[in-house]
C-alpha positions as CSV (number, residue, x, y, z in Angstrom):
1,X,94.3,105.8,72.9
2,X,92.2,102.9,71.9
3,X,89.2,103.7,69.4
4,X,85.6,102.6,70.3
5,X,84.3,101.0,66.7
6,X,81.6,103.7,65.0
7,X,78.5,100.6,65.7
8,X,79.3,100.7,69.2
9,X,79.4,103.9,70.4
10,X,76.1,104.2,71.4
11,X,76.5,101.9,74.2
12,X,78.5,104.4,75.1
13,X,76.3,107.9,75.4
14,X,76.5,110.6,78.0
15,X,74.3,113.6,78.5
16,X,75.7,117.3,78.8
17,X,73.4,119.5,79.9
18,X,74.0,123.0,78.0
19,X,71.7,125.6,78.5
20,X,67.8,124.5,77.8
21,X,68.5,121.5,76.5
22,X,70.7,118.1,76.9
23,X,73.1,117.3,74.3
24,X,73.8,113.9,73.3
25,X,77.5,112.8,72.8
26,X,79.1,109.5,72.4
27,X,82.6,108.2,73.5
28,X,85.0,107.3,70.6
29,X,87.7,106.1,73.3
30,X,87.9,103.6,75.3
31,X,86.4,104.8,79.2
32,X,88.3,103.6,81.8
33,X,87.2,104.5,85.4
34,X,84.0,103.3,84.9
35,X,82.3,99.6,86.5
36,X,83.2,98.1,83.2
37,X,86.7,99.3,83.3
38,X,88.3,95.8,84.6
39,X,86.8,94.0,81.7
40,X,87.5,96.9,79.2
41,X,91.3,96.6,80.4
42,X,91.6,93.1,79.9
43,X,89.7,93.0,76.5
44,X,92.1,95.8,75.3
45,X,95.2,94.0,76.8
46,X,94.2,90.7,75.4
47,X,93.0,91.8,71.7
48,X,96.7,93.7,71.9
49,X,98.2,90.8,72.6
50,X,96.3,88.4,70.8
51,X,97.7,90.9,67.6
52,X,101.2,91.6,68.0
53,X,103.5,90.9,65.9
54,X,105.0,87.3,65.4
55,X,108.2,88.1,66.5
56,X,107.4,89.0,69.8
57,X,104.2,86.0,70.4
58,X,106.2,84.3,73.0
59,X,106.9,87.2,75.4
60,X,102.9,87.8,74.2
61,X,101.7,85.0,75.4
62,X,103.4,84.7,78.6
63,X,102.0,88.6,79.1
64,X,98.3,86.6,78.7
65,X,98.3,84.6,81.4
66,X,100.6,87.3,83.7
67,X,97.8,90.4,83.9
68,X,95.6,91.0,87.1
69,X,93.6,93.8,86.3
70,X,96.5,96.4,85.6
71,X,99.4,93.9,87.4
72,X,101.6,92.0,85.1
73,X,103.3,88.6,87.3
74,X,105.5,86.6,85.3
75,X,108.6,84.9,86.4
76,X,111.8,83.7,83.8
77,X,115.3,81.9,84.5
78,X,118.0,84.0,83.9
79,X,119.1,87.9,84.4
80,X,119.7,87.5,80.3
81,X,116.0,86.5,80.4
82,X,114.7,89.3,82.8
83,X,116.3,92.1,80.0
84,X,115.0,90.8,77.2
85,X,111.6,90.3,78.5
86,X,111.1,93.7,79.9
87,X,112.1,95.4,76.8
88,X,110.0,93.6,74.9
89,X,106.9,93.3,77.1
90,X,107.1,97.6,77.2
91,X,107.5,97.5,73.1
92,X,104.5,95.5,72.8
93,X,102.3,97.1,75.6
94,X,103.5,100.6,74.5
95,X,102.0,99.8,70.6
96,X,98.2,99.9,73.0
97,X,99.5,103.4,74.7
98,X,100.4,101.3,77.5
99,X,103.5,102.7,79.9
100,X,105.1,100.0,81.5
101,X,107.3,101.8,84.1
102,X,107.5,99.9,87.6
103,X,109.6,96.3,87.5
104,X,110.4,94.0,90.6
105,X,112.1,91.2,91.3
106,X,114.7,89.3,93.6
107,X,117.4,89.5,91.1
108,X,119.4,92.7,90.3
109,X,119.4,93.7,86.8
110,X,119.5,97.3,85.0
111,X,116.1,97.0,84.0
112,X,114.9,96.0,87.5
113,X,113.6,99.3,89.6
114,X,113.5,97.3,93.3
115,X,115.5,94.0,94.2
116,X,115.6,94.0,97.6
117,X,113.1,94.7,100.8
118,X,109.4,94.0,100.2
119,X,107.0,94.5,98.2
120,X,103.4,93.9,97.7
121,X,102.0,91.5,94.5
122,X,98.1,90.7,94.1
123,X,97.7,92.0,97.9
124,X,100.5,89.6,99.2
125,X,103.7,90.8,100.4
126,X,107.1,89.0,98.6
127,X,110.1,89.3,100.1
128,X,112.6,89.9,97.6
129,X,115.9,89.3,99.9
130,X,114.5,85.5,100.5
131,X,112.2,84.9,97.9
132,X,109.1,84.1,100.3
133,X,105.7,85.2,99.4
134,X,104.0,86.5,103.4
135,X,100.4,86.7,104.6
136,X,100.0,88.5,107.6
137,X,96.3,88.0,109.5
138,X,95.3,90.2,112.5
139,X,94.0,87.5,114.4
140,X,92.4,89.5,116.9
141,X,90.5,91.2,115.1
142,X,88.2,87.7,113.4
143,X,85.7,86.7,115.5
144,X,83.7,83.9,115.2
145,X,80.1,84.4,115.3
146,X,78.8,80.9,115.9
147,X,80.0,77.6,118.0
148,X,81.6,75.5,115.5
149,X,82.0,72.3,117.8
150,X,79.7,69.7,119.1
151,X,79.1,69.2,122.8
């Protein structure tokens, strides 16, 4: 669980209505499933990252620039690569709480959960058998609204 700091906790109320009267309490954890939860992901991920441990600052900072909202997509060269990477991407996240559990990719390798078929990533679908990233567009269904050429 990630701790709210004591001067910021008020930003952070909620009433509980008990009896004749509301009670006041404050979060001390972080809230996800709220609006603010995207940002409150990424600040947690980041300031996690951002303190690791230097032993482990290179698979860190390649984890930085890999997170969409609660997606890691990061690419490295070699099956050796792909095992020592996961392992240590899931010791760092896991110092945050943080389960890494799911892990794709068009190579097989024992730490690799799916290697073939396809998948989706950011809303896209990858095929892992050919290595192709797909969109696929109905078409049909887009209409457009106004004449776009001149006469």
């Amino acid at each position: 669980m990630l701790s709210v700091a004591p001067k910021d906790r008020d930003y952070l109320r909620f009433y509980f209505p008990c009896n004749e009267k509301q009670l006041v309490y404050r979060h001390c954890r972080v809230v996800f499933g709220v609006s603010s939860s995207p940002y409150l992901l990424n600040a947690s991920i980041m300031h996690l990252l951002e303190n690791c441990s230097p032993e482990y600052k290179e698979v860190a900072q390649k984890l930085k620039s890999s997170f969409y909202v609660d997606n890691c997509v990061a690419g490295v060269f070699s099956v050796d690569e792909i095992e020592i990477f996961i392992e240590k991407a899931k010791l760092i996240m896991s110092k945050g709480c943080f389960n890494l559990r799911t892990f794709e990719s068009n190579v097989a390798s024992r730490s690799v959960d799916k290697h073939s078929g396809e998948t989706f990533i950011l809303g896209i679908i990858w095929d892992l058998d050919n290595d192709v990233l797909k969109c696929c567009t109905n078409f049909e269904s887009l209409t457009c609204e106004t004449k776009i050429t001149n006469d």
